[in-house]
N, C-alpha and C positions, 0 to 999 in steps of 0.2 A: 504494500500500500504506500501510495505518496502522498503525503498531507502537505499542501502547498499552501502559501498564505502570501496573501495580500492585505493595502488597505485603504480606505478609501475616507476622507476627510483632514482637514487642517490639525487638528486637535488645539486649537487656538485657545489659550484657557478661558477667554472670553464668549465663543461658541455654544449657542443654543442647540446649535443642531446635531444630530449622531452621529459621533464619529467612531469607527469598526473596523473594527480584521476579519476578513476572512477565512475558514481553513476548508480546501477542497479534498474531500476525501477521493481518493482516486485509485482502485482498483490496478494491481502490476504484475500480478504473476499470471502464468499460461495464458499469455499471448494478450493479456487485458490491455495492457497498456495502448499497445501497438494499435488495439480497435478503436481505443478512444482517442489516440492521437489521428487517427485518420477524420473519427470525425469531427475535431474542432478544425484540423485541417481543413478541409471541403465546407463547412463555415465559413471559416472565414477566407478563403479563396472566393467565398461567394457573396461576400461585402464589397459595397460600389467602394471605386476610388478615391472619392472623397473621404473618405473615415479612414485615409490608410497613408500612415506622415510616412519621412523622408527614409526612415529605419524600414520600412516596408511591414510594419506593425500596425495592427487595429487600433485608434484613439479610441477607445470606447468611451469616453467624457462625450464625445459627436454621435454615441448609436442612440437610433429611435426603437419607437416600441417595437417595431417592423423586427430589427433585426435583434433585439433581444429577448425577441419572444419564439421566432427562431434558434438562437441559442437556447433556451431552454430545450423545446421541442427535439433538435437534431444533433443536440451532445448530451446536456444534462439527463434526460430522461431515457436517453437512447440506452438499451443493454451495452455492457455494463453500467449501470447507474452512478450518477455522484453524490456524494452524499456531504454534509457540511456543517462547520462548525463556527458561530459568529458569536462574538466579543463586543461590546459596543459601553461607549459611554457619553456623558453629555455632562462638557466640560465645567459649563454655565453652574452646572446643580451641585458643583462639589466643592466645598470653601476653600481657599487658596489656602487658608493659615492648617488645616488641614493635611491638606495635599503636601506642603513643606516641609509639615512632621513626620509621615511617612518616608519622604524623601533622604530628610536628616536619620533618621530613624537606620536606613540601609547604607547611607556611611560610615555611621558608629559601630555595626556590625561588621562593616571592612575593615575597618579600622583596626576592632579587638579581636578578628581572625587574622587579621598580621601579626601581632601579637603574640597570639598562641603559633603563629608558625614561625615565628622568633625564635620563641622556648623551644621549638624542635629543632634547632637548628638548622632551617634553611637556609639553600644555598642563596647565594645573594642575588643572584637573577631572577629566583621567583621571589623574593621580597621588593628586590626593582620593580616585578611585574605589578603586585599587590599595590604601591605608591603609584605607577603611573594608575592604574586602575581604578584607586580612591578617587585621584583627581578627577580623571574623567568623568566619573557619576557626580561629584562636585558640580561641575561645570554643564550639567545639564539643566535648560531651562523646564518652567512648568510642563512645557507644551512637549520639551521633550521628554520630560518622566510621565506625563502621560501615555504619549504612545508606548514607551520600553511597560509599563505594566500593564497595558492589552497587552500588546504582544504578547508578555510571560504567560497572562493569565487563556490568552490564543493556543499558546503552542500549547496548555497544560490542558486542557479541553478539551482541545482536539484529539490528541494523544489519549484521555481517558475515554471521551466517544468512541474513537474508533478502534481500540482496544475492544470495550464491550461490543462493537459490532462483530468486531472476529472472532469473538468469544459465541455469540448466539447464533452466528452463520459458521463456524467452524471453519472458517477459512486463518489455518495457523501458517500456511503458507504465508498470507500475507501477513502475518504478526509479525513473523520473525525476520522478515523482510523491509518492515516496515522503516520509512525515510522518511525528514525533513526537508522542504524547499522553498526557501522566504526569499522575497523579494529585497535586491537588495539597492534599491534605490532609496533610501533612506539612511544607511549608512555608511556611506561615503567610508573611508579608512577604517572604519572602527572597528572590523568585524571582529576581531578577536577579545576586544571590551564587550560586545552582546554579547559573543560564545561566554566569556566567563559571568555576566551577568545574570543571564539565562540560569545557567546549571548553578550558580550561587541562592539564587532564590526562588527557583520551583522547587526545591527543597522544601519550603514552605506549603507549596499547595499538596505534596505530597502526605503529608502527614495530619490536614485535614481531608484530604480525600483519596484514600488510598486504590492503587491501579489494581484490580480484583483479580486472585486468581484462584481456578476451580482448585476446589479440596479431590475430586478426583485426579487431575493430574500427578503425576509421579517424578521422581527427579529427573526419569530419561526422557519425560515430556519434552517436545522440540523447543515450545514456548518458556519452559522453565531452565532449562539448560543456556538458551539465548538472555534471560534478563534475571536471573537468580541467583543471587552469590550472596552465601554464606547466610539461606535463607533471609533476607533482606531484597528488593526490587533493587537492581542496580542502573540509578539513573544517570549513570555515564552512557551505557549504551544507546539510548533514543536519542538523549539530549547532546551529547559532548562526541559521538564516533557520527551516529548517524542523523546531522542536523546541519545545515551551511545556508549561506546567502548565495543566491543564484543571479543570472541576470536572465529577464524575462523573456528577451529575446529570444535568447536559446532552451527556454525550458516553457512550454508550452502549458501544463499543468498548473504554471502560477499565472497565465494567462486567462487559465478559467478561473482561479480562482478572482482573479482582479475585474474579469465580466460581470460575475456574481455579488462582489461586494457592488458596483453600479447601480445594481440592479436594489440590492439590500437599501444603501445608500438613497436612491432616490424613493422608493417607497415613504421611506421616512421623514425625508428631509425636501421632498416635493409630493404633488398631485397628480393623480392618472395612473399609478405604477403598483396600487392594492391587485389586481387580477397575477400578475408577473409574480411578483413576491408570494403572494401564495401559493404558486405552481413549485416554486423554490422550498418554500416551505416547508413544504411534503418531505422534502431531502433532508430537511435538519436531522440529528443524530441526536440521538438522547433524552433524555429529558427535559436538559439544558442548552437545547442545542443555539439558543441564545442566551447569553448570559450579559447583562448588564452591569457595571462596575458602580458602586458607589462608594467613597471613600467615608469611611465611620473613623471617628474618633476615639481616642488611646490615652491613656497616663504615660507618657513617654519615659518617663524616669522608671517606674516601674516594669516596664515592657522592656526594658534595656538589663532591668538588672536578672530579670529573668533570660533574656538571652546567655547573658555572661554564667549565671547557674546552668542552662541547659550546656553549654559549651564546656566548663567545665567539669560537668559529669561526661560528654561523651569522651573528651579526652582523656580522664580518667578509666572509663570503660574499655 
C-alpha cells in the first residue's frame, strides 16, 4: 500500500477557512499499482490544455466540476479503489497563546532528550544534529507549526486507517509493504528536520492510540515479524525506513492525492462541491477518517515535569 499525502490551504493562523492533508490510500501489490496508475494516467491525458502548466502537470486549483467528477468516476472509484485519510483544521478557532505553548512545549522536550543523550555519551555529531534540530523547530512560524502537526497527526491516521483496512481485508501483503509518499513542496531543505520530527512525536499518538494487532497472529506472522520487536510496535519501520518526501511530478499517487484534497478543500471552503465530496466520502477509512484538530489547553509546567518523569523511567528501564 502507498499512503500518499498532500495539502491543500495556506494554514495562515488568521484563516477561517479549512485547511487539510490529504492521505490517499493506494493499493500496490499484484499488479494494483500498475492498474491505477494507468488510470489516473488516461485522466489526465484527457484534461484540455488549458489546466496543464509548463511542467506538463495538471493545475488542479483550474479543474471544474466536469473534470473532477470525472476523476472520481474513472480513478477513485475504479477497481482497485482508493480509499482516504483527511486531517483538517481551522486556524481562526484555535488561540495563538495556545498554539505557542504547544509549540514551546516540543522544544523543551528536545531540549531534555539532548540531555539524556549527553549522559549516554553521544557522539558529537548526533548532539550537533539534536542543536541544529532544536533551532529549527525554534524558528518555525505559527503557520508553520500548524501544518508540521496535521501533517504528524496525517501520517499517524492514515497509517492507523489503513492498517485496520488490511487487517479486515486480509490483505498482509500490502501491510508489510506498506510506504510513505508526501509531497515535498513545502519543505524546501529540510527534509531531514521532518524525518526527525515526524518519528520524535508520533510517538505521542502512538501511545494514545495504539496500531492493533490480532491476538491470533503468531511470531512467524508476516505482519509481526515486519513491525515487532521485542514485543513492542516498532515505529522506525513505517515512519523512519519507509516514509520520504517525493516530488509530484514523478510520483503520481501524491497526485491523486492532491486532486482529492481540491476537491475536500472546496466542499468546505466554497459552494457547489456537496455532490463530489460525498462520492469521496464513501472512500474515507475508519471511523475517523476525518479528523479535525483543535488545540486544548495544558498546565505547561506540569506536563513538562511529567515528560522529564516518563523519560527518566524509560531510560532507566
Amino acid at each position: 500500500m502507498i499512503i500518499a499525502i498532500d495539502e491543500s490551504g495556506s494554514f495562515n493562523k488568521d484563516s477561517n477557512d479549512l485547511n487539510l492533508f490529504v492521505a490517499a490510500h493506494i493499493l500496490s501489490e499484484n499488479g494494483q499499482l500498475e492498474i491505477k496508475r494507468k488510470q489516473f494516467e488516461n485522466w489526465e491525458n484527457g484534461i484540455a490544455e488549458k489546466f496543464i502548466d509548463k511542467n506538463g502537470e495538471v493545475k488542479g486549483q483550474l479543474l471544474g466540476k466536469v473534470e473532477l467528477r470525472d476523476f472520481l468516476k474513472n480513478v477513485v472509484l475504479q477497481k482497485p479503489e482508493v480509499g482516504f485519510s483527511i486531517v483538517s483544521i481551522i486556524p481562526k478557532n484555535n488561540n495563538s497563546e495556545v498554539i505557542n505553548k504547544h509549540h514551546r512545549s516540543q522544544i523543551v522536550q528536545l531540549d531534555y532528550s539532548k540531555e539524556l543523550f549527553i549522559e549516554n555519551n553521544a557522539i558529537k555529531k548526533n548532539v550537533n544534529f539534536f542543536d541544529q534540530f532544536t533551532k529549527w523547530l525554534n524558528k518555525r512560524n505559527e503557520s508553520q507549526f500548524l501544518k508540521m502537526l496535521c501533517l504528524k497527526n496525517c501520517i499517524y491516521e492514515s497509517f492507523y486507517n489503513g492498517f485496520v483496512f488490511g487487517i479486515i481485508t486480509e490483505l498482509n501483503d500490502e501491510l508489510i509493504n506498506l510506504k510513505f509518499k508526501i509531497d515535498n513542496d513545502f519543505i524546501s531543505n529540510d527534509n531531514k528536520y521532518w524525518k526527525g520530527y515526524l518519528l520524535k512525536f508520533l510517538e505521542e499518538h502512538s501511545k494514545r492510540k495504539l496500531i492493533p494487532i490480532l491476538d491470533t497472529w503468531t511470531d512467524n506472522h508476516p505482519v509481526i515479524q515486519k513491525y515487532v520487536k521485542n514485543g513492542r510496535f516498532n515505529l522506525n519501520i513505517p515512519f523512519k525506513e519507509n516514509l520520504d518526501f517525493f516530488d509530484s511530478k514523478d510520483n503520481f499517487e501524491i497526485r491523486i492525492a492532491d486532486i482529492a484534497a481540491i476537491i475536500v478543500n472546496r466542499n468546505f471552503n466554497s459552494q457547489g462541491y456537496k455532490s463530489l465530496y460525498q462520492s469521496l466520502r464513501k472512500r474515507l477509512l475508519g471511523k475517523d477518517g476525518h479528523s479535525q484538530l483543535v488545540f486544548n489547553d495544558f498546565n505547561f509546567d506540569k506536563t513538562m515535569e511529567q515528560f522529564k518523569r516518563d523519560s527518566e523511567k524509560k531510560k532507566g528501564g
